[in-house]
N, CA, C and O atoms as a printed pandas DataFrame, in Angstrom:
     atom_number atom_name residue_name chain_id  residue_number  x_coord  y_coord  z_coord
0              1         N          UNK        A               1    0.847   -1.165    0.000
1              2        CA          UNK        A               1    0.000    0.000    0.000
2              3         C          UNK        A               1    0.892    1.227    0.000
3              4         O          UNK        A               1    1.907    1.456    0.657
4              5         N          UNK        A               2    0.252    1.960   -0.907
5              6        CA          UNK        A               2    1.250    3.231   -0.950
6              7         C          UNK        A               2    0.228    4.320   -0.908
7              8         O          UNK        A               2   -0.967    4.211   -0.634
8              9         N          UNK        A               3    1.042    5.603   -1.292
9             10        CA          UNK        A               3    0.681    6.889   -0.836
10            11         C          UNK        A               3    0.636    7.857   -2.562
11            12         O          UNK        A               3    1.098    6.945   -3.248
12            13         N          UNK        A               4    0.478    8.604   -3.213
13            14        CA          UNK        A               4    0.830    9.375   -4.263
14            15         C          UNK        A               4    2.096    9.725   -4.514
15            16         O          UNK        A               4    2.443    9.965   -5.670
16            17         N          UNK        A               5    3.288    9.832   -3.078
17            18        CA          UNK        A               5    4.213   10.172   -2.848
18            19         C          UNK        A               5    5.056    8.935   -3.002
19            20         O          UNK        A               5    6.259    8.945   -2.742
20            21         N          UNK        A               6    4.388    7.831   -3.443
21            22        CA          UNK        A               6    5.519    6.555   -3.485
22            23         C          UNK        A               6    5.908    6.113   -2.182
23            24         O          UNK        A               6    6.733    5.202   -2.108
24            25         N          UNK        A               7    5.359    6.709   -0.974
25            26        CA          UNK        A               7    5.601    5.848    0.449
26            27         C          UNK        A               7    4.871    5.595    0.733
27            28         O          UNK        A               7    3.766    6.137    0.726
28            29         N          UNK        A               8    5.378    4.209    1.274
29            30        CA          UNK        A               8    4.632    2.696    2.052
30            31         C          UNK        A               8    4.165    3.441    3.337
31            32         O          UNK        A               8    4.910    4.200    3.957
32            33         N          UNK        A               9    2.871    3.170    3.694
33            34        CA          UNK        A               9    2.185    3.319    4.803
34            35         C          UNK        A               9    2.487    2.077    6.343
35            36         O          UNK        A               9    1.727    1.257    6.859
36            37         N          UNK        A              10    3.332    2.304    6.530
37            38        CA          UNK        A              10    2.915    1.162    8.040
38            39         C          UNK        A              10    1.737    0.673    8.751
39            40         O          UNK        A              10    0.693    1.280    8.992
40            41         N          UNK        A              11    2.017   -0.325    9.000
41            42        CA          UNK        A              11    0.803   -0.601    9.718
42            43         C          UNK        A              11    1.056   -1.944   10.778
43            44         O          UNK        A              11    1.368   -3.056   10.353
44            45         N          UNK        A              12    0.837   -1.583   12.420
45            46        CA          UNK        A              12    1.160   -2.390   13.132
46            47         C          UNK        A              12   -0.178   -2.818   13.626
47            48         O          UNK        A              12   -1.155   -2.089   13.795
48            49         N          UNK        A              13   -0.092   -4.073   13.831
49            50        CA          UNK        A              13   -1.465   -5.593   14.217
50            51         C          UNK        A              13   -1.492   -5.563   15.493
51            52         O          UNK        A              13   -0.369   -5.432   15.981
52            53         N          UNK        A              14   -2.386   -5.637   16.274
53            54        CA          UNK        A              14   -2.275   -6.690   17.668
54            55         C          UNK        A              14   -3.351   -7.534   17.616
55            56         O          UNK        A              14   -4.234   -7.266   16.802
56            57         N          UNK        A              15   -3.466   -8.544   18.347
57            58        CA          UNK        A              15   -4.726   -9.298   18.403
58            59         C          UNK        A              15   -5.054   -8.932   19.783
59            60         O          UNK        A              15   -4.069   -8.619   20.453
60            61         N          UNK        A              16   -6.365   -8.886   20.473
61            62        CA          UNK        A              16   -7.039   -7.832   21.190
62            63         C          UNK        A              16   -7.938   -9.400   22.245
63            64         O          UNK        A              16   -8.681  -10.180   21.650
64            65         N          UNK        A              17   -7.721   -9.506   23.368
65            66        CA          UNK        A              17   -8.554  -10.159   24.172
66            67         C          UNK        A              17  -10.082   -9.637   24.742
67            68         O          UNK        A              17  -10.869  -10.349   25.365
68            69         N          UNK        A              18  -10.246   -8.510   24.444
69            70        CA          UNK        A              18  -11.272   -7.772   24.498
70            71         C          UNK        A              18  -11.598   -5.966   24.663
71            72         O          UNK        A              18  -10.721   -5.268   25.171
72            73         N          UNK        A              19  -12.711   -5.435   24.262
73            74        CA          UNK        A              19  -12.587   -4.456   23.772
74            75         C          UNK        A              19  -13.443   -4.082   24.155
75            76         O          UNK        A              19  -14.471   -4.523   23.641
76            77         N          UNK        A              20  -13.591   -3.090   25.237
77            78        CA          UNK        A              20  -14.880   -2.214   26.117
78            79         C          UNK        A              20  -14.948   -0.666   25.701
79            80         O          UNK        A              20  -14.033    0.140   25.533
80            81         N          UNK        A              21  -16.327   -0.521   25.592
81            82        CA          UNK        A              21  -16.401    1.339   25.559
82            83         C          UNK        A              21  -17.313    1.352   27.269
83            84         O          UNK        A              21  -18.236    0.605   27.592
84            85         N          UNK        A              22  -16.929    2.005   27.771
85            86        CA          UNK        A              22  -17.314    2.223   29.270
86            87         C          UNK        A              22  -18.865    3.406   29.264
87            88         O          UNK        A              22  -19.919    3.401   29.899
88            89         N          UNK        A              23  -18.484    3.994   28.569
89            90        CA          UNK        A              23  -20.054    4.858   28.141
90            91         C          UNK        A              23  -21.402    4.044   27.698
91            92         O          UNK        A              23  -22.531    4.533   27.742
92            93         N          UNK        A              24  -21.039    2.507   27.195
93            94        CA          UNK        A              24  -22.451    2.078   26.885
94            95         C          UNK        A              24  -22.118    0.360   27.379
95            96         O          UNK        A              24  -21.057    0.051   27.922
96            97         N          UNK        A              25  -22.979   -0.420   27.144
97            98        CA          UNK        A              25  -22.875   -1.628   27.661
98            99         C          UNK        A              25  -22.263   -2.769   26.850
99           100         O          UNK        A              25  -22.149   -3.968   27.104
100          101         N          UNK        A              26  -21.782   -1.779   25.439
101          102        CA          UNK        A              26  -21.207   -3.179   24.055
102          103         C          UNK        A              26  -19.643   -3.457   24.613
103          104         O          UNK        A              26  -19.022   -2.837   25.477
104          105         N          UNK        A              27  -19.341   -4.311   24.016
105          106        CA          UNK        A              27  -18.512   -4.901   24.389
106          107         C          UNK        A              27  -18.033   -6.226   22.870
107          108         O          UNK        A              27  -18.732   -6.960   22.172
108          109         N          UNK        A              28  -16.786   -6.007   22.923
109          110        CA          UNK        A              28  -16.328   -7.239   22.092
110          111         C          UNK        A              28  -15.565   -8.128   22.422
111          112         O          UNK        A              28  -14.728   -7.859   23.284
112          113         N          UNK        A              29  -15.592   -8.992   22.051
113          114        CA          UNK        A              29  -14.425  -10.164   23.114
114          115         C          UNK        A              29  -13.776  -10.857   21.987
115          116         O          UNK        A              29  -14.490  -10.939   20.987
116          117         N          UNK        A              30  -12.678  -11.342   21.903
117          118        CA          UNK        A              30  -12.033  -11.923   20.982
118          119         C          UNK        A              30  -12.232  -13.825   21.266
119          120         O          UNK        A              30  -11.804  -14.704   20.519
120          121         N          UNK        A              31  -12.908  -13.993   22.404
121          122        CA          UNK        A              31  -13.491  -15.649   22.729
122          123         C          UNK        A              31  -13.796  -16.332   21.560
123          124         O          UNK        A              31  -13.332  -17.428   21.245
124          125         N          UNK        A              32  -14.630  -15.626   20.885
125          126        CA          UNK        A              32  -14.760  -15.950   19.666
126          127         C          UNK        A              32  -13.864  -16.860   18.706
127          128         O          UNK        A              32  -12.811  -17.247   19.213
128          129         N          UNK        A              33  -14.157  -17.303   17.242
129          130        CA          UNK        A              33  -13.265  -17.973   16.189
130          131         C          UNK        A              33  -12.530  -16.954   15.849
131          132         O          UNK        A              33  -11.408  -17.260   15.447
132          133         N          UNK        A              34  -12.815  -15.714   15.876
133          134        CA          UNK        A              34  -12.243  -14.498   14.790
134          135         C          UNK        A              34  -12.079  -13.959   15.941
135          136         O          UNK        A              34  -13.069  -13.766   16.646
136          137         N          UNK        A              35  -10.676  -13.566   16.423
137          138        CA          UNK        A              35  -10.102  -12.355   17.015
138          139         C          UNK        A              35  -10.350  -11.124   16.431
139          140         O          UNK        A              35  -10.530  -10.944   15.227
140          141         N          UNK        A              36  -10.356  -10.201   17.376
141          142        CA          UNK        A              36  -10.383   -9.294   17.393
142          143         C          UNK        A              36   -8.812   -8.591   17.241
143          144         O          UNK        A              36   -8.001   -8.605   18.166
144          145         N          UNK        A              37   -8.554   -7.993   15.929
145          146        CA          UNK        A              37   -7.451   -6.681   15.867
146          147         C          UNK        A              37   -7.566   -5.704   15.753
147          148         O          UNK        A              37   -8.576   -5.276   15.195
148          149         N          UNK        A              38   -6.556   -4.835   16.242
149          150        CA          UNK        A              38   -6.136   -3.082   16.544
150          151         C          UNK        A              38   -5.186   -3.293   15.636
151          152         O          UNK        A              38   -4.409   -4.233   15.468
152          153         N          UNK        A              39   -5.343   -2.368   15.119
153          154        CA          UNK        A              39   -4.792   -1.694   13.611
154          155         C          UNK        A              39   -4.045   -0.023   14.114
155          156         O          UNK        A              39   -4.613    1.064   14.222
156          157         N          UNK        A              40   -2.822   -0.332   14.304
157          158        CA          UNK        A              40   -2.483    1.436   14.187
158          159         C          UNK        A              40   -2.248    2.002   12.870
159          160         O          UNK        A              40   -1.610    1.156   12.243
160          161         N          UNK        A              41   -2.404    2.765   12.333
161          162        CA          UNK        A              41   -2.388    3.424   10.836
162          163         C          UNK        A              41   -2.372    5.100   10.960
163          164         O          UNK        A              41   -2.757    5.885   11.828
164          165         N          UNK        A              42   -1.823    5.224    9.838
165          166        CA          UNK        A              42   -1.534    7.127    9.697
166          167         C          UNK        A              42   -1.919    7.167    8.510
167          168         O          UNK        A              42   -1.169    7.201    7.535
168          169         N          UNK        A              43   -3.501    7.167    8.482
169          170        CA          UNK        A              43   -4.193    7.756    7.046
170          171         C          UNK        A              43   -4.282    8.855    6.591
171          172         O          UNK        A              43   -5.037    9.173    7.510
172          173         N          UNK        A              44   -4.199    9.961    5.884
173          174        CA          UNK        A              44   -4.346   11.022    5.776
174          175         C          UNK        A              44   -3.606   12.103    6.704
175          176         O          UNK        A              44   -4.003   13.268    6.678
176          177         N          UNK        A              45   -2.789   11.813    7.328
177          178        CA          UNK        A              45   -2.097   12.590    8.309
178          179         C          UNK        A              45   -2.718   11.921    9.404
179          180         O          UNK        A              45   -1.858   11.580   10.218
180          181         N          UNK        A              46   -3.743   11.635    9.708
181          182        CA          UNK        A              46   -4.089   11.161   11.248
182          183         C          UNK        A              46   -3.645    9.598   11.891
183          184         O          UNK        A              46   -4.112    8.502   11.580
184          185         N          UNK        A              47   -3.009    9.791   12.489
185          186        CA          UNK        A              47   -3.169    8.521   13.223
186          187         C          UNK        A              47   -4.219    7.764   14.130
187          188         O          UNK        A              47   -4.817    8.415   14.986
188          189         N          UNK        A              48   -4.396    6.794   14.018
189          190        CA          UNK        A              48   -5.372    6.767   14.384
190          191         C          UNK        A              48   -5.224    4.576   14.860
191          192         O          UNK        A              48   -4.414    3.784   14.378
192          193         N          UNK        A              49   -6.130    4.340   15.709
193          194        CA          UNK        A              49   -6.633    2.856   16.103
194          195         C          UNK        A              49   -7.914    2.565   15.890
195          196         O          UNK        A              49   -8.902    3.040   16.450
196          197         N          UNK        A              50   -7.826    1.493   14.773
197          198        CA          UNK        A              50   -8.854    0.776   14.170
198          199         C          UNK        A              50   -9.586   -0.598   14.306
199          200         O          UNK        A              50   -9.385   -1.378   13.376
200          201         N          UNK        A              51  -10.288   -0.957   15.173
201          202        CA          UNK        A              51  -10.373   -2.380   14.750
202          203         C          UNK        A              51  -11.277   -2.584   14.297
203          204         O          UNK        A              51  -12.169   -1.820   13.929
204          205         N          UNK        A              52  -11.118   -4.498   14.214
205          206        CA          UNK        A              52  -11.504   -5.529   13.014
206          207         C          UNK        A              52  -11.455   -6.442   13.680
207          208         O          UNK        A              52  -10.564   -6.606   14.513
208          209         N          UNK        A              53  -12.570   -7.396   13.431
209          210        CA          UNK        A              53  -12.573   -8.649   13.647
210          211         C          UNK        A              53  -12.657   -9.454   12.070
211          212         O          UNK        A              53  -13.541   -9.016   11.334
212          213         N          UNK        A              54  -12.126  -10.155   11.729
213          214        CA          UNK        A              54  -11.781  -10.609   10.599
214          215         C          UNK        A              54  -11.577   -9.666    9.890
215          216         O          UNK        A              54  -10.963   -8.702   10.347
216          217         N          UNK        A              55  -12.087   -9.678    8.420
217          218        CA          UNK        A              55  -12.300   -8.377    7.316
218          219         C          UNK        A              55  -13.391   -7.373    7.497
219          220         O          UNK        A              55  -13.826   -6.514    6.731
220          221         N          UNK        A              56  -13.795   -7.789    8.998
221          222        CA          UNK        A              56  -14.891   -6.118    8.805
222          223         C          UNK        A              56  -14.629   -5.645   10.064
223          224         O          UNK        A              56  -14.569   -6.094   11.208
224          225         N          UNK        A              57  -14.451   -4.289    9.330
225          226        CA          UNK        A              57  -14.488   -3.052   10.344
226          227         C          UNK        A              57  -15.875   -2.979   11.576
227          228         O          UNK        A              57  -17.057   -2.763   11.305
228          229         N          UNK        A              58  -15.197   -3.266   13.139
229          230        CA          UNK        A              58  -16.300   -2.761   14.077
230          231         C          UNK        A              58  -16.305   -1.130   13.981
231          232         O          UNK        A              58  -15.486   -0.214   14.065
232          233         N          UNK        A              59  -17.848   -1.317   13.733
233          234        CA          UNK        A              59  -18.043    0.085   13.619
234          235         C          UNK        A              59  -18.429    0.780   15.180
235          236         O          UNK        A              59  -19.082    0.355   16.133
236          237         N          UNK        A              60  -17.758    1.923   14.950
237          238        CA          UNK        A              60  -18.162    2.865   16.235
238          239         C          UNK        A              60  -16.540    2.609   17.480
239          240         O          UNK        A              60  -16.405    3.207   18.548
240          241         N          UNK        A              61  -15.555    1.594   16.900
241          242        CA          UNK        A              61  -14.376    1.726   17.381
242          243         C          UNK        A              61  -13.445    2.470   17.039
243          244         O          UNK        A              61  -12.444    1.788   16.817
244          245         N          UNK        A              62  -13.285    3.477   16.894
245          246        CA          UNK        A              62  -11.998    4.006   16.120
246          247         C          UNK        A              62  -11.299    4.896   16.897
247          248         O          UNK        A              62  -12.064    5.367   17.738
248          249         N          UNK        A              63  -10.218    5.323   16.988
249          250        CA          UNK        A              63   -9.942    5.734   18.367
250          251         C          UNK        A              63   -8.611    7.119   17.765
251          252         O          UNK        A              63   -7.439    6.743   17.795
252          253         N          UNK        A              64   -8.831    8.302   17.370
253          254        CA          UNK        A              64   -8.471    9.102   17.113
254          255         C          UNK        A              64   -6.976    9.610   18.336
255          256         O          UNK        A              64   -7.017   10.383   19.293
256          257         N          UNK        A              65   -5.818    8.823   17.794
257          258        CA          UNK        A              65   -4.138    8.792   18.425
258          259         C          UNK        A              65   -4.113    9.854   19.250
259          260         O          UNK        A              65   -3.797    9.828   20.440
260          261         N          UNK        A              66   -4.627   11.292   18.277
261          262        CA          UNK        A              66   -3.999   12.708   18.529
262          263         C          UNK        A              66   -4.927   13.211   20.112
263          264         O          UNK        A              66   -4.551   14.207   20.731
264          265         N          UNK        A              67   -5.832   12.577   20.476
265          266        CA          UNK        A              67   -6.539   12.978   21.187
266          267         C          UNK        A              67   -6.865   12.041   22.345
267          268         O          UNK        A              67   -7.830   12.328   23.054
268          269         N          UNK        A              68   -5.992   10.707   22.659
269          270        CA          UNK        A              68   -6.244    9.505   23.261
270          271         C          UNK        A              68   -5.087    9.610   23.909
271          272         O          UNK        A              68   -4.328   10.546   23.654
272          273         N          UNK        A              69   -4.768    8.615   24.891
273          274        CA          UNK        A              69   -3.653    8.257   26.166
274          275         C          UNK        A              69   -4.001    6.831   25.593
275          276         O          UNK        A              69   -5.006    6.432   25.004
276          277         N          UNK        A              70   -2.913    6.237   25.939
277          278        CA          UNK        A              70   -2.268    4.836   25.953
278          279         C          UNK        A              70   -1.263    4.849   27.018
279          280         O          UNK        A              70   -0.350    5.665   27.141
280          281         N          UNK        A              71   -1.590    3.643   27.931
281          282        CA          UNK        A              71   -1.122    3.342   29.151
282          283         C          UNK        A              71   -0.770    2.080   29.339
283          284         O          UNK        A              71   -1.670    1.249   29.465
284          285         N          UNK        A              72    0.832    1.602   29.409
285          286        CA          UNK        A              72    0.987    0.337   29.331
286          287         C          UNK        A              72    1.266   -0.654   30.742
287          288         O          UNK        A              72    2.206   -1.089   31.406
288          289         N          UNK        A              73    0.257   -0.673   30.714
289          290        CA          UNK        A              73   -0.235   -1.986   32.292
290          291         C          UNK        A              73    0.725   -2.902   32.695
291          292         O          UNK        A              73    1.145   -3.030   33.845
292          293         N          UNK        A              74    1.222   -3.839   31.252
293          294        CA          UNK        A              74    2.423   -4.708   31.626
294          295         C          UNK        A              74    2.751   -5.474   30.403
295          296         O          UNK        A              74    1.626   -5.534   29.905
296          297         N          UNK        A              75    3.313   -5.926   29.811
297          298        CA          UNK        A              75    4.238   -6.646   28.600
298          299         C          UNK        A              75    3.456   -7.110   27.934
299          300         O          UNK        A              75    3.754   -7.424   26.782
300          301         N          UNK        A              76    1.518   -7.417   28.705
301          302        CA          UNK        A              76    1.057   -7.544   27.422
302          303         C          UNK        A              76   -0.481   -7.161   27.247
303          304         O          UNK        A              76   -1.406   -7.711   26.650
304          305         N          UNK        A              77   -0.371   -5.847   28.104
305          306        CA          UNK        A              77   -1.614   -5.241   28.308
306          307         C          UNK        A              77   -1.756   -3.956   28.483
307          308         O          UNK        A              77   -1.361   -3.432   29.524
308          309         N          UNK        A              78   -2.276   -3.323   27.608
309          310        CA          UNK        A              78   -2.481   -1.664   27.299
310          311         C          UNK        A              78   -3.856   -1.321   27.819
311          312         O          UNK        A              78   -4.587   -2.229   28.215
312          313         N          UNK        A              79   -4.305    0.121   27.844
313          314        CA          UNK        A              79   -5.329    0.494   28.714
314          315         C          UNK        A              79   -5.377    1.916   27.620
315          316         O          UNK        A              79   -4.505    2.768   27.784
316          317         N          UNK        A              80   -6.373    2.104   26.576
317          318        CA          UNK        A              80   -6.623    3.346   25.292
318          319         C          UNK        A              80   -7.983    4.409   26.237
319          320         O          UNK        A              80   -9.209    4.313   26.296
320          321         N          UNK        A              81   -7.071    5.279   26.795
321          322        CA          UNK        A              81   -8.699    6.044   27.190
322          323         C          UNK        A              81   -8.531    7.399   26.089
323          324         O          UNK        A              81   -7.619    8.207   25.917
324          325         N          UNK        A              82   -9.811    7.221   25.481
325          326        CA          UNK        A              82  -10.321    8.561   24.193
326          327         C          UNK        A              82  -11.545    8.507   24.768
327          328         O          UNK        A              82  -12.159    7.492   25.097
328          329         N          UNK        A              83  -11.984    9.999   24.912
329          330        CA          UNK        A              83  -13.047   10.732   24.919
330          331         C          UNK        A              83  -13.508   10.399   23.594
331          332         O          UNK        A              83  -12.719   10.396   22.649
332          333         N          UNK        A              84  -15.403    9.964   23.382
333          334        CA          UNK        A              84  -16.077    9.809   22.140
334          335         C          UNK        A              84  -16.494   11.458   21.677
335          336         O          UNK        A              84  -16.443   12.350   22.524
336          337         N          UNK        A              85  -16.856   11.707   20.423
337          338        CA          UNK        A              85  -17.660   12.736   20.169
338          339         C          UNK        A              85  -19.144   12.472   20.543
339          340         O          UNK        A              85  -19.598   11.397   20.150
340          341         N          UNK        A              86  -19.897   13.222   21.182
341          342        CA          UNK        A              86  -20.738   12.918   21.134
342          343         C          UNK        A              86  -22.130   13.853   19.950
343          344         O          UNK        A              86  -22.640   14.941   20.220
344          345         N          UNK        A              87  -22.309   13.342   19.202
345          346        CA          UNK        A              87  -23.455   13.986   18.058
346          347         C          UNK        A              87  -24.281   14.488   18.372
347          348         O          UNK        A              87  -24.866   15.137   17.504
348          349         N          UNK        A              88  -24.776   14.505   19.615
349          350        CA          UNK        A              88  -26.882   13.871   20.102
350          351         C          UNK        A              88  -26.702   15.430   21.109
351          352         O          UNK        A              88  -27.698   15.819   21.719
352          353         N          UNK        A              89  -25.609   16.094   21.188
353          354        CA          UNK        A              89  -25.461   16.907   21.995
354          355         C          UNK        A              89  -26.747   18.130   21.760
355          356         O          UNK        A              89  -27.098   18.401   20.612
356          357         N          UNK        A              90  -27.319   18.744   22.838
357          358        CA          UNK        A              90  -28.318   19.132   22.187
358          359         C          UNK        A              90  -27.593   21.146   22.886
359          360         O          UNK        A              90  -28.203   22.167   22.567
C-alpha cells in the first residue's frame, strides 16, 4: 500500500482479548473464532486505532491517536482512554 508520494504506509497488528467502551454496555471479546485486531495506521495525516474482527471493520471503534492516552499496564496489556464525540449533543 502506498501513498501518491511513493511511500509505504505502516501498519502495526495486535490481536485484542477484548474491547470495552465504558459509556455504553457493548462490548467485544475476541473468545470468539475471529479475534479481534487493533490496527495502528496514519491515514491522511491522522493517526489513528482501528479495529476488526476478521475483514470487517467494528463500527463505532476508532480511536483518534492525537486525542487519546495509551497506558501500558504490563508486557502484554495496554489500557486506550479517548473521549467519544458525542453527536446527540443538544
Amino acid at each position: 500500500m502506498g501513498d501518491s508520494t511513493g511511500h509505504k504506509h505502516k501498519h502495526l497488528e495486535l490481536t485484542l482479548a477484548a474491547v470495552s467502551e465504558l459509556s455504553s454496555s457493548s462490548s467485544v471479546s475476541s473468545s470468539s473464532s475471529t479475534p479481534v485486531i487493533a490496527r495502528f495506521s496514519a491515514d491522511d495525516g491522522v493517526a489513528a486505532l482501528r479495529f476488526h474482527q476478521g475483514s470487517e471493520f467494528i463500527d463505532g471503534l476508532n480511536v483518534d491517536l492525537g486525542t487519546s492516552q495509551l497506558f501500558k499496564l504490563g508486557p502484554l496489556q495496554s489500557l486506550c482512554v479517548s473521549e467519544s464525540a458525542d453527536t446527540n449533543k443538544e
